[in-house]
Short mmCIF file of the C-alpha atoms (twelve columns), coordinates in Angstrom:
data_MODEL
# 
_entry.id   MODEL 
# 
loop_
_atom_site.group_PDB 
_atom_site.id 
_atom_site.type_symbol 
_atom_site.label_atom_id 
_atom_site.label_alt_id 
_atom_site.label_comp_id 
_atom_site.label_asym_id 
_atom_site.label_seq_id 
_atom_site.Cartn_x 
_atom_site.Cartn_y 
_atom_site.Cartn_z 
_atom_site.pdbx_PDB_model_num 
ATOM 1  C CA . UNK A 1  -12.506 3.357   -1.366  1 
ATOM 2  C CA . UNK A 2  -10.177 6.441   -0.676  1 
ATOM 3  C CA . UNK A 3  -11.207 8.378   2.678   1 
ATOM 4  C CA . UNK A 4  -10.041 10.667  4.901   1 
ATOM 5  C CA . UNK A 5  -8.135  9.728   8.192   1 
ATOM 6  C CA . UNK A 6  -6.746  11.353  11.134  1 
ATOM 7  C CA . UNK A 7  -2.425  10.296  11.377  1 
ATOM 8  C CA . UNK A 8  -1.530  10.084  15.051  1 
ATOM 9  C CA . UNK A 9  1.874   9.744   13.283  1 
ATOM 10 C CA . UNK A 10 1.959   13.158  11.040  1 
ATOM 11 C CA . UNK A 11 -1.020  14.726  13.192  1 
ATOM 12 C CA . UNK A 12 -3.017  15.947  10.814  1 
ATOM 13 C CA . UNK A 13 -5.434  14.185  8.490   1 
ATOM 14 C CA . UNK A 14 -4.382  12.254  5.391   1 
ATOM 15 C CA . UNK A 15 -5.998  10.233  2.579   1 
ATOM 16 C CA . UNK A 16 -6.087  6.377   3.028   1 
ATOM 17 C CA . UNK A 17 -6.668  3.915   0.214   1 
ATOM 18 C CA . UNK A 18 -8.563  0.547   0.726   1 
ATOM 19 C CA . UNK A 19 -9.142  -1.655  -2.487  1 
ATOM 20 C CA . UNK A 20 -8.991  -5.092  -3.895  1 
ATOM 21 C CA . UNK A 21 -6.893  -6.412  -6.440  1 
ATOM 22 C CA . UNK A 22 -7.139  -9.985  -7.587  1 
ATOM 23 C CA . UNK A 23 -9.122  -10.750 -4.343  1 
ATOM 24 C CA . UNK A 24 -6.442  -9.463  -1.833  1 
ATOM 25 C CA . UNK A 25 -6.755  -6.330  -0.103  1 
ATOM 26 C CA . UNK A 26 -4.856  -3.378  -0.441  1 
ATOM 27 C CA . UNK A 27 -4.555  -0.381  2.337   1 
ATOM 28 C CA . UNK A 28 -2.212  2.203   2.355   1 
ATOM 29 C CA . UNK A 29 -2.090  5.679   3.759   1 
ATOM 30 C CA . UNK A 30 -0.200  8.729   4.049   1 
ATOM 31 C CA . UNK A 31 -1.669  10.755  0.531   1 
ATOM 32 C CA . UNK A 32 -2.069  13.965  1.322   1 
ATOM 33 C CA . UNK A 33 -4.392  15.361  -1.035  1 
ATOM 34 C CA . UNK A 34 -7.639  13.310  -2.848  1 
ATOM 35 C CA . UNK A 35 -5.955  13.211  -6.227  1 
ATOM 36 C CA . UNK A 36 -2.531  11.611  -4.728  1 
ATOM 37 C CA . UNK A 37 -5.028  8.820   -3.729  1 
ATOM 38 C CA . UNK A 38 -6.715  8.778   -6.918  1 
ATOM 39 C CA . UNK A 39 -3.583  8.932   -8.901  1 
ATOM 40 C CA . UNK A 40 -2.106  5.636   -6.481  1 
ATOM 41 C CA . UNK A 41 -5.371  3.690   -7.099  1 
ATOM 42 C CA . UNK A 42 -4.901  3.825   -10.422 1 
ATOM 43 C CA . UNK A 43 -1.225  2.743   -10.464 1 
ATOM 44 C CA . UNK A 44 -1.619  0.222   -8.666  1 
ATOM 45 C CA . UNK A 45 -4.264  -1.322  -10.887 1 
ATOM 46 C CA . UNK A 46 -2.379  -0.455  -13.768 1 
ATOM 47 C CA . UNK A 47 0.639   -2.407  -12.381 1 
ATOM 48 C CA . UNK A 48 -1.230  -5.747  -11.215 1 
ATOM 49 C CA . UNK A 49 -3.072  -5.746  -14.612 1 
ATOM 50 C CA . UNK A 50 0.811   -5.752  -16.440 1 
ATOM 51 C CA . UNK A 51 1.825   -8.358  -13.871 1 
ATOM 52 C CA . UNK A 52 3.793   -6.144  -12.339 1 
ATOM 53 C CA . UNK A 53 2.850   -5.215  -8.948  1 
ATOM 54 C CA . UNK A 54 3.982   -7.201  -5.789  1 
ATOM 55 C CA . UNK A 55 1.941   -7.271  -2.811  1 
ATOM 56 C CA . UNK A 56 3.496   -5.958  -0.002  1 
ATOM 57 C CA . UNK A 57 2.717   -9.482  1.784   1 
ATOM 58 C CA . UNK A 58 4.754   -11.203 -1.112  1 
ATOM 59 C CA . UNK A 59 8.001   -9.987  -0.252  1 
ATOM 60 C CA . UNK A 60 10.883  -12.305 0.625   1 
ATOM 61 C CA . UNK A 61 11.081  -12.531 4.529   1 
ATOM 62 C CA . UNK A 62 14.621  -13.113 6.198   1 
ATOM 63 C CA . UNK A 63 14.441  -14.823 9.424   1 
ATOM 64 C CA . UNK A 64 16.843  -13.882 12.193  1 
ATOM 65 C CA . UNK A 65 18.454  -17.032 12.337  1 
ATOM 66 C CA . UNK A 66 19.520  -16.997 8.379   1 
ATOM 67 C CA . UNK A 67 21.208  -14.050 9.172   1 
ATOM 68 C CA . UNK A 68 22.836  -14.870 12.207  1 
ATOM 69 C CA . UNK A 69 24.061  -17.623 10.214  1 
ATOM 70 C CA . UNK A 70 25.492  -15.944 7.613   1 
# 
């Protein structure tokens, strides 16, 4: 679904995405025209059909400690 939402952030409205991929969801906003939505919905599906798109959940996480250690 691609609709338009008001950015406290930019203050103004921008495009948000919200789809599913492989039974995760997938929301990101900022687009600032339809088509810049349109044109990220399909990447992204692209991508995670070639294997190659990473969740943003699926990053490696690097605990304070580690790097207090280090």
């Amino acid at each position: 679904m691609i609709k338009k939402v008001y950015s406290k952030i930019d203050d103004c409205d921008v495009w948000q995405i919200d789809i599913y991929c492989g039974g995760r969801r997938i929301r990101e906003s900022g687009f600032l025209t339809k088509d810049d939505a349109r044109d990220a919905v399909s990447a992204i599906r692209a991508d995670f059909r070639r294997g190659t798109y990473r969740f943003p959940g699926d990053t490696r996480k690097v605990t304070v400690e580690k790097v207090g250690a280090a």
